[in-house]
Backbone as CSV, one residue per row, in Angstrom:
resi,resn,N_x,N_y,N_z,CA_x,CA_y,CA_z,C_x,C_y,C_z
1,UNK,-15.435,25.759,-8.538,-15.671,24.468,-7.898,-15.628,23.374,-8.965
2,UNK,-15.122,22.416,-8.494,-14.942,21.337,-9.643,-15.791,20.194,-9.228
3,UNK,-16.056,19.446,-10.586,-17.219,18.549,-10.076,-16.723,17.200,-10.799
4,UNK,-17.569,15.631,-10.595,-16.711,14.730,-11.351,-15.381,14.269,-11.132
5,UNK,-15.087,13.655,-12.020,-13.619,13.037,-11.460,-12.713,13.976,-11.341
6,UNK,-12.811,15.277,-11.516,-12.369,16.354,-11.693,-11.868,16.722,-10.065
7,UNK,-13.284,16.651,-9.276,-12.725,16.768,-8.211,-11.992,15.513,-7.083
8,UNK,-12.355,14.917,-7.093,-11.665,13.417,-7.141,-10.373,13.166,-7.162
9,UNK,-9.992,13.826,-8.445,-8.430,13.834,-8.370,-7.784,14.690,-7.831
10,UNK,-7.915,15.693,-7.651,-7.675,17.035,-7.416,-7.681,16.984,-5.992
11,UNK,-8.846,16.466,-5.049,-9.056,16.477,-3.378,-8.600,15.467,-2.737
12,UNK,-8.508,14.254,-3.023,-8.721,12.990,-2.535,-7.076,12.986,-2.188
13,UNK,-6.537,12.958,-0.882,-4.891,13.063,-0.087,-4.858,11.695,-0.146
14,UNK,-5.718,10.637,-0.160,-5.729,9.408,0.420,-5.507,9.108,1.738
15,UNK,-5.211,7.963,2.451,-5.312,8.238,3.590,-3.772,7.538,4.334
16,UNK,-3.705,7.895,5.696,-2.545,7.462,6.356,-2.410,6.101,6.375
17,UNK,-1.008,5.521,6.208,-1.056,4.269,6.675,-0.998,3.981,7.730
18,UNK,-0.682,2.593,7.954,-0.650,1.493,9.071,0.677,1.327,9.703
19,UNK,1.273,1.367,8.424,3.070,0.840,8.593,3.945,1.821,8.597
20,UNK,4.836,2.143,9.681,6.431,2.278,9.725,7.026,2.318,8.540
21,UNK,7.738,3.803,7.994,8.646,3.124,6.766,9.316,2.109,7.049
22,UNK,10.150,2.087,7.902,10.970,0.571,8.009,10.322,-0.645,7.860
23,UNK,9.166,-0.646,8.758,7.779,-2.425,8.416,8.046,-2.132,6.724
24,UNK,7.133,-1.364,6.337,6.871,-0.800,4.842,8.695,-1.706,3.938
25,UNK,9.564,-1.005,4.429,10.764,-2.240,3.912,10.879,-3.300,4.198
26,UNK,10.740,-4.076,5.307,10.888,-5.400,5.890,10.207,-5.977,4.907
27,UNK,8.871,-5.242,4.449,7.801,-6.193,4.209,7.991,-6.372,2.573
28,UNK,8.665,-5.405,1.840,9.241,-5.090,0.205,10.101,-6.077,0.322
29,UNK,11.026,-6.533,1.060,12.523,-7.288,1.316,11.807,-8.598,1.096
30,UNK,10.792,-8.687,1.896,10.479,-10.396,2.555,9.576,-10.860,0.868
31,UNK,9.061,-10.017,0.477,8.022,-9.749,-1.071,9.202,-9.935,-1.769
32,UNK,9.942,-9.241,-2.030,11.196,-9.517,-3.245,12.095,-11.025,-3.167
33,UNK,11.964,-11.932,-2.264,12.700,-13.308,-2.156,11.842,-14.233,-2.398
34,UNK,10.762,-14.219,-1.924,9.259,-15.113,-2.363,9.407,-15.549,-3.575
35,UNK,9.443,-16.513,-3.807,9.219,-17.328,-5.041,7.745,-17.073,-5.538
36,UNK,6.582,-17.755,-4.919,5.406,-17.355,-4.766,4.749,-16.346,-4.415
37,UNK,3.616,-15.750,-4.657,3.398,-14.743,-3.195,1.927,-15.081,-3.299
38,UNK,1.593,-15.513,-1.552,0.410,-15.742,-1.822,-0.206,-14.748,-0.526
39,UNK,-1.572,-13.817,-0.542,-2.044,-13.506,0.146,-1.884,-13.218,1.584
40,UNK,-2.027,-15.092,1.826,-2.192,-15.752,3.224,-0.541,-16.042,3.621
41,UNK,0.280,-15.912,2.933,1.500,-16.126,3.421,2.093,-14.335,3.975
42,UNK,1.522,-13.454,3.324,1.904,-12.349,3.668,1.090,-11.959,5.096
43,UNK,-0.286,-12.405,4.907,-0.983,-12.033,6.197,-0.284,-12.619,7.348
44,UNK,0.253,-14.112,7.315,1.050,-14.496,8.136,2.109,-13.936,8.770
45,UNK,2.515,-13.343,7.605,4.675,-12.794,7.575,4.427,-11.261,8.575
């Protein structure tokens, strides 16, 4: 049994997303032309 960050790294799958690979690209595409990137413009987009 492992204990510490030991197990941590070892167990932890992370978890499912939210997004569609395709959203997941739309949203890399719309991020890569942005001059800026602000937060609230992505929460918008």
């Amino acid at each position: 049994m492992f204990h510490g960050v030991e197990s941590l790294r070892l167990q932890y799958k992370g978890t499912k997303g939210y997004l569609k690979a395709v959203e997941k690209e739309q949203i890399i595409e719309w991020m890569m032309v942005q001059v800026y990137l602000r937060l609230s413009d992505l929460q918008k987009y």
